[in-house]
N, C-alpha and C positions, 0 to 999 in steps of 0.2 A: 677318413671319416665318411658314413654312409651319406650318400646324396640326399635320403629323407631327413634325417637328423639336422644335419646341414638346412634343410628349410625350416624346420621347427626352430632352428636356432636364429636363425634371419627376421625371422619373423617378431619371436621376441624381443628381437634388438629393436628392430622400426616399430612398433607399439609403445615399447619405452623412450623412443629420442622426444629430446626437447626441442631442439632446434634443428635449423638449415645446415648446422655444421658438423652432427650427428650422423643425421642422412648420409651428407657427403661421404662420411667417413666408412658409413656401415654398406654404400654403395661398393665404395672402392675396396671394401675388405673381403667381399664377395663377387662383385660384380663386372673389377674393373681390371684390366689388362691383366696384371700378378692375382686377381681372386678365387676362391677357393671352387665356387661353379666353373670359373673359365677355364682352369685349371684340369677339370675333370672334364671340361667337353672335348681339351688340346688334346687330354690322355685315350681320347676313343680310339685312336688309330693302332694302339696298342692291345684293342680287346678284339675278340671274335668275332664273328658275323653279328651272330645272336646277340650276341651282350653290348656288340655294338649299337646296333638297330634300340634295343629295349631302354641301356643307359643314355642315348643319346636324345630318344624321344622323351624321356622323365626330366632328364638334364634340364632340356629345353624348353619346357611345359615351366617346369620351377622357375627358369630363369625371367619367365614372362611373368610370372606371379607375381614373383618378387619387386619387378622392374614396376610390375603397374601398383601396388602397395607404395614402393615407396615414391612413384609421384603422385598421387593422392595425400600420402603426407604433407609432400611437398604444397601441395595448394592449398589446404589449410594452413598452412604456416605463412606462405605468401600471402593467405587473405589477412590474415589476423593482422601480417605487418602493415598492409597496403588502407585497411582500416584504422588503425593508430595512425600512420601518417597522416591521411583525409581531413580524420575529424578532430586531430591531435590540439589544432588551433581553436576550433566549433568547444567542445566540451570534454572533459576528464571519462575516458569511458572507465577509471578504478573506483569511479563514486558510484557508491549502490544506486539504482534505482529505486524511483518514489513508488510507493505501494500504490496499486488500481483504487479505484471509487469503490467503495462496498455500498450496497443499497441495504435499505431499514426499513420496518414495517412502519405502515402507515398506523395513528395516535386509530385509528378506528378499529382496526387490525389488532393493536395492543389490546384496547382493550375489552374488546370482543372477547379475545382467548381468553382474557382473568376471566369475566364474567360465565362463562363457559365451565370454566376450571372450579371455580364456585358451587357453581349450580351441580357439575357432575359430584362433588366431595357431598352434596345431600342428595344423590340416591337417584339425579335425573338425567335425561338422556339425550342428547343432541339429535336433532331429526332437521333435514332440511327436504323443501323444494318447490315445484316449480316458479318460475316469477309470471310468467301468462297464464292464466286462469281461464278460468269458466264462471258463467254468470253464476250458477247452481254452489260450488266449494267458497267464493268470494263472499256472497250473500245469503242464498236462500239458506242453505243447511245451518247457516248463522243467526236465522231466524228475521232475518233482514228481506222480506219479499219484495216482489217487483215496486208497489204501491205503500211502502212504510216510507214515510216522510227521513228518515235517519239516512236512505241511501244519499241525500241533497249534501249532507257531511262528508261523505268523503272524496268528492271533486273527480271522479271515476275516468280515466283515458280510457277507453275502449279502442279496441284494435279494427280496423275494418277486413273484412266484409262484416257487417255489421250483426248481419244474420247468423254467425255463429255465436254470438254472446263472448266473444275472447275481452278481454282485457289485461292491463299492467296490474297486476294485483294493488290493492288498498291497503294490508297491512298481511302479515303474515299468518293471521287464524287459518287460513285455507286447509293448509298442511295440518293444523290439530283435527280437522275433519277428516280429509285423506287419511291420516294415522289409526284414528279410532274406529275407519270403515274396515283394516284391515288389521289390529288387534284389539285383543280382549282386556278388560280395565282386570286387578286394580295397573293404573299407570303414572311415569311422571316423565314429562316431558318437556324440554323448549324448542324452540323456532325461531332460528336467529336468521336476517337477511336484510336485503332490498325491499322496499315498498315506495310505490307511487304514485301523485295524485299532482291532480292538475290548480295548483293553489300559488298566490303570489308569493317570492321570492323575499324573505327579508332576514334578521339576524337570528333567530329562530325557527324558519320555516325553508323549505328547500322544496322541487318537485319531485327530488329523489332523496333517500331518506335511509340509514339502515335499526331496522327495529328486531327487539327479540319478545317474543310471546313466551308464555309457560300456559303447562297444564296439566291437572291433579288429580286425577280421578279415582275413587275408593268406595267404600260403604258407610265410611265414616268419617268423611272430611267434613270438615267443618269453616267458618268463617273465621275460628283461631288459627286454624290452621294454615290460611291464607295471611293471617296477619305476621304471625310467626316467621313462616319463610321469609315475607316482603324485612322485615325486622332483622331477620338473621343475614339476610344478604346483604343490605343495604350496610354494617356494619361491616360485614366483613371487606365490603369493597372500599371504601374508604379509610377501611383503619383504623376508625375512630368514632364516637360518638357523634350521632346524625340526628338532628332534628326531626320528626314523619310525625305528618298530622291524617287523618284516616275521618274523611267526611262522605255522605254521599252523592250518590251518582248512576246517571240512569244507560245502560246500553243493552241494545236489543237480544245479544247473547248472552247478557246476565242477568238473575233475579236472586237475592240484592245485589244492587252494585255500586262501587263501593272508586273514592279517588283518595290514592294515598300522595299527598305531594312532600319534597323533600323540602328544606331551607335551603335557598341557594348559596351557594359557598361563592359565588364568586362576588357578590356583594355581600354577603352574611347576614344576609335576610333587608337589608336599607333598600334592594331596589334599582334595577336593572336594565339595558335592553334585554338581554337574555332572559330574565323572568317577567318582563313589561313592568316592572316595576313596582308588583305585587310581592316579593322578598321571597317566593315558593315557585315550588318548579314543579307543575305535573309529571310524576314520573314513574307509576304503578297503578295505569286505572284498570278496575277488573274486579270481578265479584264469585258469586257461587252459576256455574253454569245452568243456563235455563235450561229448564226440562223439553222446550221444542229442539234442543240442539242436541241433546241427547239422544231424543226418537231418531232424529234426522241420518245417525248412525248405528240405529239399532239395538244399543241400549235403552235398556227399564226403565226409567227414572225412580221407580218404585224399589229399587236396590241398590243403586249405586246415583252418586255425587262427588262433586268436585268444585275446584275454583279453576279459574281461567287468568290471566292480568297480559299486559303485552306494557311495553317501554320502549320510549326511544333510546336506539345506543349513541346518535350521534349528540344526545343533548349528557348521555352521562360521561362522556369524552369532554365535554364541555364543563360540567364541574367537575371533571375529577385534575384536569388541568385549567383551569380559567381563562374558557376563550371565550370569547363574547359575540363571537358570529361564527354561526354555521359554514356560512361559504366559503371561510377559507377553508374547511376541508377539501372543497372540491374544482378549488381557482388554481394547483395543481405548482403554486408559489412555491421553487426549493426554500427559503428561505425561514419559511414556516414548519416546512415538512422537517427540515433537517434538524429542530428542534428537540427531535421526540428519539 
């Protein structure tokens, strides 16, 4: 049999052994005093110079191949036994192992994306950004100037050096100004994120906070047209039949403006800490967008209109599962989290 052959056939044998006793055998049937390499290295004395020299260096080359193959075998078989023995007494290593932890989106995370998935099935567009601001995108373009009593509402962190005007953004309108500076209406839009303000901590109120804004802009919007959406969404998110009362309401970037609150579900309207015990939950204030916020990015007002509204997400996490304090979102409690 040719000496190459001969290894291809060795070789298949030690890739297929199961055991230590395998090896031994496929050692000794090639390997070993009577084996079929030894054999051919004993027969060199009987070949020529040349064919001496050539079979004797191939012979030899194989025979080490082979030799270090199957003690490599051999160690994994030695390990495997020497681990069965160890921990034979410790644990059963035949029992499957227990599945990894898998981690879950956080209840604000959930439902953030419905909310999202909502809004994009009417036609609107997800836009996010920055959370530092400027005095100029936070307030002024907002209609909100240095000297309007309204800026005392929002409990403002400023960043220092003071002298740049930065801050922690107050709610997320900033971004509908940024957006409208660099396109042109008709549009629709939300702004979902972080916002924060420096106000006391209680079961409704947080320093940090995730809100989503919208916004509508066209030739022909109108105040149904705000009620509509707030109407259409607010049904689809819950599934069900929603109580929404729509009274007014004054804010500086809107003229009317307009508070749509919902019944709260997690008392059913009797009265809560989560709704202070008024049985309604502010949860879509917002109106037709003033005309100074329009200038402020360069549209007409004399051709185009729109509404504006912004919402807390962490309080619609709050009725859409009935938790009755904010903070445990952010007390970081598995216990709570792993609920969702």
């Amino acid at each position: 049999m040719d000496i190459k052959t001969i290894k291809k056939e060795v070789k298949k044998q030690i890739n297929s052994a199961e055991t230590l006793k395998d090896l031994d055998d496929i050692f000794k049937k090639y390997l070993g005093k009577k084996g079929k390499i030894t054999q051919i290295l004993r027969s060199l004395k009987d070949l020529s110079e040349k064919q001496k020299k050539e079979t004797g260096k191939l012979a030899n080359e194989i025979k080490k191949e082979l030799e270090s193959a199957v003690k490599e075998k051999k160690y994994v078989f030695q390990s495997a036994d020497w681990l069965a023995s160890k921990f034979q007494d410790i644990f059963d290593i035949s029992v499957p192992s227990k599945k990894p932890l898998v981690g879950h989106l956080h209840p604000i995370t959930l439902v953030r994306r419905k909310v999202e998935e909502i809004f994009q099935q009417m036609g609107f567009s997800v836009v996010e950004g920055p959370e530092v601001e400027t005095e100029w995108y936070n307030f002024d373009a907002l209609n909100i100037p240095k000297d309007h009593p309204a800026r005392d509402a929002w409990d403002t962190l400023w960043l220092k050096p003071e002298s740049q005007k930065l801050l922690l953004r107050t709610h997320t309108s900033p971004v509908q100004i940024r957006y409208m500076e660099k396109n042109q209406p008709p549009l629709r839009i939300i702004v979902p994120g972080r916002a924060f303000r420096h106000e006391a901590t209680d079961a409704s109120h947080d320093v940090q906070f995730y809100q989503l804004e919208g916004l509508m802009v066209g030739k022909d919007i109108s105040v149904a047209n705000f009620k509509a959406i707030a109407k259409e969404f607010f049904q689809r998110f819950f599934n069900k039949e929603i109580k929404v009362r729509l009274r007014p309401g004054y804010f500086p970037f809107t003229e009317p403006s307009f508070e749509i609150d919902v019944q709260c579900v997690i008392c059913g309207g009797k009265g809560c800490s989560t709704c202070k015990q008024t049985g309604w939950l502010e949860l879509w204030p917002g109106g037709m967008v003033h005309p100074n916020v329009l200038k402020a990015v360069g549209y007409n007002p004399k051709f185009w209109q729109g509404f504006a509204f912004g919402m807390g997400l962490d309080r619609l996490v709050m009725m859409k599962y009935k938790i009755n304090d904010i903070r445990l979102f952010y007390g970081g409690d598995l216990r709570f989290l792993q609920q969702f």
